[in-house]
C-alpha positions in Angstrom: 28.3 29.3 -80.5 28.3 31.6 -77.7 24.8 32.3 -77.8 24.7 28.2 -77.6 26.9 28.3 -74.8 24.7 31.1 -73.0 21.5 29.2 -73.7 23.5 25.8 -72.1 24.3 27.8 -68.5 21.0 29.7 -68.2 19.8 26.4 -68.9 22.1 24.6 -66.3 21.4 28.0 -63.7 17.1 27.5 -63.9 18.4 23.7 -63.2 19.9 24.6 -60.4 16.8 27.2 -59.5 14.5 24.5 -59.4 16.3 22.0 -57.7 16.9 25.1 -55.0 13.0 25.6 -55.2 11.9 22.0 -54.7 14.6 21.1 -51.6 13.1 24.3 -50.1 9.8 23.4 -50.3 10.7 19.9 -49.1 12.6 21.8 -45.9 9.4 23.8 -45.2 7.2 20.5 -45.3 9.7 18.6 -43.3 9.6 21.6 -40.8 5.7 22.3 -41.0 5.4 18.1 -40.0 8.2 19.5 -37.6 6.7 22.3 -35.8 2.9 20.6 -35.6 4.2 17.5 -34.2 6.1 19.8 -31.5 3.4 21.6 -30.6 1.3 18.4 -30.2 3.9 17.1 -27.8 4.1 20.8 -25.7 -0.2 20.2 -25.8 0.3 16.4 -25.0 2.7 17.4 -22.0 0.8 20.0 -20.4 -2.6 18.1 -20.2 -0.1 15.2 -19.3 1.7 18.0 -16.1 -2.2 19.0 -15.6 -3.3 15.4 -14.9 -0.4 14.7 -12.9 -0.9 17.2 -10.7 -4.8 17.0 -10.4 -4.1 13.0 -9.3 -1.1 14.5 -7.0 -4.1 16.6 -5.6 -6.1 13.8 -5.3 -3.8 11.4 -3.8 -2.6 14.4 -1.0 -6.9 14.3 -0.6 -6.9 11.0 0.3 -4.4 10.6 2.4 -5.2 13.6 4.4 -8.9 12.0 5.1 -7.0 8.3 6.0 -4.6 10.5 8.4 -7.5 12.3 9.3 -10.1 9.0 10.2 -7.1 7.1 11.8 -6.3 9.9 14.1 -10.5 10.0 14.8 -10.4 6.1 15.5 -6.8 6.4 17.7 -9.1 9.0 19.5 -12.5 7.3 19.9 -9.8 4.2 21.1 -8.3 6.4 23.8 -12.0 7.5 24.5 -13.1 4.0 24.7 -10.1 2.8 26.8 -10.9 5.9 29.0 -15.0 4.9 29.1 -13.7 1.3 30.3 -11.4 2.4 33.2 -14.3 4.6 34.4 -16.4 1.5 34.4 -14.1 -0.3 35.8 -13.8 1.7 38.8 -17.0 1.8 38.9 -17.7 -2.1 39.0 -15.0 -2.2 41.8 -16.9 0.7 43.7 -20.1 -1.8 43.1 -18.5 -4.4 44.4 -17.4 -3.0 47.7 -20.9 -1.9 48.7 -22.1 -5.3 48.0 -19.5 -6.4 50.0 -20.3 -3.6 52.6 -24.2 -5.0 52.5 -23.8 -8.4 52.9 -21.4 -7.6 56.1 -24.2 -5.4 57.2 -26.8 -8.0 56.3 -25.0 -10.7 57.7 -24.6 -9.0 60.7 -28.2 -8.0 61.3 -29.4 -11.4 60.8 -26.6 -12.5 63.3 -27.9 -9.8 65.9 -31.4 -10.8 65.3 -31.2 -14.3 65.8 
């Protein structure tokens, strides 16, 4: 009977054994599917930070040469409105001598009729 009884527990403890071996094995699946799917997200998020930044980059790139072409056309404006005061002037300094001539002219022809 006790021999009975001995075979019954080691019977019950290699139960338990296997039960122990088989929820371990589960646990190291379950943290194998674990651990590859974090590293996947650490890989996913880095290429994700890299792209960020490179489109960051690009963006910064872009702006800069927008800044940089409005700045060259608020200058070449300036430059123009500059351009069309000089021309300005000059048309006015035209003027006067025209005006200047025909006064002489109109004289001359007075004094010479």
């Amino acid at each position: 009977k006790q021999w009975y009884q001995r075979r019954v527990r080691v019977g019950d403890i290699e139960n338990r054994w296997r039960d122990s071996v088989e929820r371990c094995e589960k646990l190291k699946q379950a943290y194998g599917k674990l651990r590859e799917e974090h590293i996947n997200l650490i890989r996913s998020n880095a290429e994700t930070k890299k792209s960020l930044e490179s489109q960051e980059q690009l963006l910064k790139d872009i702006t800069q040469q927008f800044e940089s072409k409005n700045a060259g056309g608020a200058e070449a404006v300036r430059n123009l409105e500059v351009q069309v005061l000089k021309l300005e002037s000059e048309k006015q300094d035209a003027s006067r001598k025209v005006e200047v001539l025909k006064q002489d002219l109109e004289e001359r022809q007075m004094s010479g009729q």
